[in-house]
Structure formats: C-alpha cells, structure tokens
C-alpha positions as CSV (number, residue, x, y, z in Angstrom):
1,X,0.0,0.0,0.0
2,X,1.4,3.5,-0.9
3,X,0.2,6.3,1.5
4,X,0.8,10.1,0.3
5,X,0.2,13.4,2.0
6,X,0.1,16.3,-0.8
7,X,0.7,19.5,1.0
8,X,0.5,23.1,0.1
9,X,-0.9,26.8,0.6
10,X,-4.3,27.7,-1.2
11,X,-4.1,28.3,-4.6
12,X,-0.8,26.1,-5.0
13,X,-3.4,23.5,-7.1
14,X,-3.5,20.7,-4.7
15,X,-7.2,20.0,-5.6
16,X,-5.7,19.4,-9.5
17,X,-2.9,17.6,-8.6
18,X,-4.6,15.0,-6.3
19,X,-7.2,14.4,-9.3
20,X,-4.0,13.7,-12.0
21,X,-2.9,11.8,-9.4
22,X,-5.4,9.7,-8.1
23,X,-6.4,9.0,-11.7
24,X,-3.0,7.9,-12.2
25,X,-1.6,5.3,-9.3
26,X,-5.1,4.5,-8.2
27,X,-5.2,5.8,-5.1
28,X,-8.2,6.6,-2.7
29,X,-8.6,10.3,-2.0
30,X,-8.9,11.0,2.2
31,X,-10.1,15.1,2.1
32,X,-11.0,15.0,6.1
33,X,-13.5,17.4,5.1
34,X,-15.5,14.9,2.4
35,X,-14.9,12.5,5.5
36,X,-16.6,14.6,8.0
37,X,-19.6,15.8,5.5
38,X,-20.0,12.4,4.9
39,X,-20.4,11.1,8.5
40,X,-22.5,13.7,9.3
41,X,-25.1,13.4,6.2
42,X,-25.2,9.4,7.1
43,X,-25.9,10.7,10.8
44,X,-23.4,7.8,12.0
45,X,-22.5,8.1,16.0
46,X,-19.1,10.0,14.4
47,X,-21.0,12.4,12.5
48,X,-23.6,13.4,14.9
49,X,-20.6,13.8,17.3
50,X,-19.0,16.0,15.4
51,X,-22.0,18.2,14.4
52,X,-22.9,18.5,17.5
53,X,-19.5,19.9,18.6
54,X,-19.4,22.2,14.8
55,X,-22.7,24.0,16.0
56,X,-21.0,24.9,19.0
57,X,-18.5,26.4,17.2
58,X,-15.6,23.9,18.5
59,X,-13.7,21.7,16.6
60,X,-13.7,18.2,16.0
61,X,-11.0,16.9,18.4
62,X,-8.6,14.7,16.9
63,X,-9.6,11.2,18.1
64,X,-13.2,12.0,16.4
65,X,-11.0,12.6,12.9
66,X,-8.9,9.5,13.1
67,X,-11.8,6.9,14.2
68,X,-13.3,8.5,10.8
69,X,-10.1,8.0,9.0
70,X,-10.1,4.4,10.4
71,X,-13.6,4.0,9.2
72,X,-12.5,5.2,5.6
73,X,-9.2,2.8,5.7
74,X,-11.2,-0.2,6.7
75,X,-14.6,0.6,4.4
76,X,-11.3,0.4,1.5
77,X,-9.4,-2.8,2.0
78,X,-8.9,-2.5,-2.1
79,X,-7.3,0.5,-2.4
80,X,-3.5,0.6,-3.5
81,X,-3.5,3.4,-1.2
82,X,-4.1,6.7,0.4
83,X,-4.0,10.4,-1.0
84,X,-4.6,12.4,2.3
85,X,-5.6,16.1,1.6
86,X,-5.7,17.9,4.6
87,X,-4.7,16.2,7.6
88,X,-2.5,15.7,8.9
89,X,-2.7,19.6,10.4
90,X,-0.7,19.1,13.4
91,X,2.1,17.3,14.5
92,X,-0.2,15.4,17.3
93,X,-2.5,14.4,14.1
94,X,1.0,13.3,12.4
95,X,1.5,11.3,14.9
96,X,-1.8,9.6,15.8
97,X,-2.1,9.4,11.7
98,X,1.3,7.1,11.4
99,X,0.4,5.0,14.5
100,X,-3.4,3.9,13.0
101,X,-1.2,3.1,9.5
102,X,1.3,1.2,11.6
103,X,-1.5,-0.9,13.2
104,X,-2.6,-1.7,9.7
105,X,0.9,-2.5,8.4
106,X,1.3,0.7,6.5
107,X,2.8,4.2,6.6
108,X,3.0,7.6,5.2
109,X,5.3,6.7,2.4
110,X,5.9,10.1,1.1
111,X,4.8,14.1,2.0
112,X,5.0,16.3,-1.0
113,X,4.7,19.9,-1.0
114,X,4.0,22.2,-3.2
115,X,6.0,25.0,-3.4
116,X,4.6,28.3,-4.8
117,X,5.3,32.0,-4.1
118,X,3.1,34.2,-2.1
119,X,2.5,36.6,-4.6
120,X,1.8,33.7,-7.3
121,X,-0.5,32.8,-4.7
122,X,-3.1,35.4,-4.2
123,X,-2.6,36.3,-7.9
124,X,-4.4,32.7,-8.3
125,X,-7.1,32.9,-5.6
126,X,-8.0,36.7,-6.7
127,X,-8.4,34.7,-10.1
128,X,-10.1,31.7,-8.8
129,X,-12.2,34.2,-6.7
130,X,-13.8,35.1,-10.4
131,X,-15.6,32.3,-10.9
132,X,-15.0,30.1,-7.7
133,X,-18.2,31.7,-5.7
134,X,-16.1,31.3,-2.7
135,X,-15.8,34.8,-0.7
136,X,-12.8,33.7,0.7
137,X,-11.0,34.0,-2.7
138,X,-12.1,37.5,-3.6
139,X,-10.4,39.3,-0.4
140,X,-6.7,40.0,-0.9
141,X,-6.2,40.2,3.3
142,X,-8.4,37.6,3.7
143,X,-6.0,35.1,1.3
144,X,-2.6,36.3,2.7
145,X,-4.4,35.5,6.2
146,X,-5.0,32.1,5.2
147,X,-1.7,31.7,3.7
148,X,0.2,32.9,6.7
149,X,-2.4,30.5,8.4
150,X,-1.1,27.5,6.6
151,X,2.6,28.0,6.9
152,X,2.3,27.8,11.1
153,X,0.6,25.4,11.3
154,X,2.1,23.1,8.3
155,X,5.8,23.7,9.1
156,X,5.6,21.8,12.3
157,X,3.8,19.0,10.2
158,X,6.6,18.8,7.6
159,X,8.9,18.8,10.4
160,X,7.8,16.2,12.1
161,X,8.2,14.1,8.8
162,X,11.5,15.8,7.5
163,X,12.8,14.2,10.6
164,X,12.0,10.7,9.1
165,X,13.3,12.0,5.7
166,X,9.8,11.9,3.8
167,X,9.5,15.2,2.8
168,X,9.9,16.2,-0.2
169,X,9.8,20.0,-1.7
170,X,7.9,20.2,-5.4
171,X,7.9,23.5,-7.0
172,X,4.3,24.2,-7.8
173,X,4.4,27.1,-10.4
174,X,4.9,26.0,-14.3
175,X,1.7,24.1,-16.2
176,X,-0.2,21.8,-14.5
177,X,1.7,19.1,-16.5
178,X,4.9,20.1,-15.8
179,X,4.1,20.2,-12.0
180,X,2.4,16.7,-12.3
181,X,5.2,15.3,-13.8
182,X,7.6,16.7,-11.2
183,X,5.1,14.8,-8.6
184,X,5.2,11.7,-10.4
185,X,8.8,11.4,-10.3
186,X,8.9,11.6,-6.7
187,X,6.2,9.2,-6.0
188,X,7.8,6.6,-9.1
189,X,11.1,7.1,-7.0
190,X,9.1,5.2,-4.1
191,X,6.8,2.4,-5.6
C-alpha cells in the first residue's frame, strides 16, 4: 500500500494535482473534510458527534478525525492506497495518523509539498475568486491571512516528517503538466 500526503498553501493546485494523481496510481482520495460531511449526512454516531461539537463552534478533536479516517481505511481494503488532503494539520494528528497506519501495516510513504510564491498565490485565488463563488477568494487580506495561516501550522507538520526524511519539496508554479510530472517522479522514485 502506498500512502501520500500532498501539501500546500491555497491556490498552489492541490485540488488538481490530487485528481491527476489519483487517476493515475489509483489511489483513494482522504479530504478530512469529504470525511466529515459524509459522517454527518449518514448521521453515524461519528457524524452526529461531530455536528454537535461544529454547532458549537468547537472543533472536532482529533480522536473523532482518526476513528473516521479508520472508518474510511477499513470501508477500502482494495485501495492501492491513500491520497490524504488535509490532515495531517498538526504534529499530534501526524503522529496519531502514522500509529493507525502502523497498526494496519502501513505508513506515510511520502509528504510532498507544493512550493509556490506568495504573490503567485493570491494572484491565483484573486483569479479563482472570479468564478470560484467562494468569498474567501475574492479578499486580498483575507488570502494572505490564510496563507500565513497555513505556513504555522504546516511547518511543524513537515517537520515532524523531515525528521523521518519523507519530505519532499515540489515547485508548484509552471503548467499543471509540468508540476504533475515533477510529482510523479517523486512518487515513481518510491513504488
């Protein structure tokens, strides 16, 4: 099983990459959030639990994401492997993340980042904004938030992995087929 965390800032094209590259190696996709949506439309004990703590305004602890990500490992004994998009967030959910995969047999076999410039960045969102319909991606201090957002909390993520030496930097500007390609090297260097 081959198990992949694709990192990177909004607007770096995560959400296009992980569809080239699902399409390609056959992998399942985990997005935490499709996880959690899911639970909670089904109303399982999970998803009601984690409404109920999202109406309050809290957020779901970590234990509640993992069971769900156990739930989504076991519901797929098939798979070739995992795509995770999203989580791991923090280095406790790194870590709680690599000890459900080692109770399966598995592991994170690779973290790849996408490396794109701030200024790149917001230039894409402002663009994305356009036609997008999300709000979040029509306000210029509202993107730069989010980006400086994501760099706290992801560094500590990546270096919890560089640590294990399964990180690896992608840069994430150029067409979508030359960053694709640049991805697919790294992941045929580990299969």
């Amino acid at each position: 099983m081959f198990n992949l965390i694709l990192f990177g800032p909004p607007g770096s094209g995560k959400g296009t990459q992980s569809e080239k590259l699902i399409a390609r190696y056959g992998l399942k996709h985990l997005s935490t959030g499709d996880i959690l949506r899911s639970e909670i439309a089904a109303q399982t004990p999970l998803g009601l639990a984690a409404k109920s703590l999202m109406d309050k305004g809290q957020l779901v602890p970590d234990e509640v994401v993992i069971e769900m990500i156990n739930v989504a490992l076991e519901n797929n004994p098939q798979a070739k492997g995992f795509l995770f998009d999203g989580f791991p967030r923090t280095t406790a959910q790194a870590e709680a993340l690599d000890k459900l995969l080692a109770s399966k047999n598995s592991a994170i076999n690779v973290v790849l980042a996408l490396q794109v410039g701030k200024e790149e960045l917001v230039v894409r969102l402002l663009n994305r904004g356009k036609t997008s319909g999300r709000s979040d991606d029509t306000n210029e201090a509202v993107i730069r938030s989010r980006i400086e957002e994501y760099e706290k909390k992801t560094m500590a993520v990546a270096d919890y992995y560089r640590q294990y030496n399964k990180v690896e930097l992608v840069k994430g500007e150029g067409t979508i087929d030359e960053i694709f390609a640049a991805l697919s090297s790294e992941i045929d260097k580990r299969m």
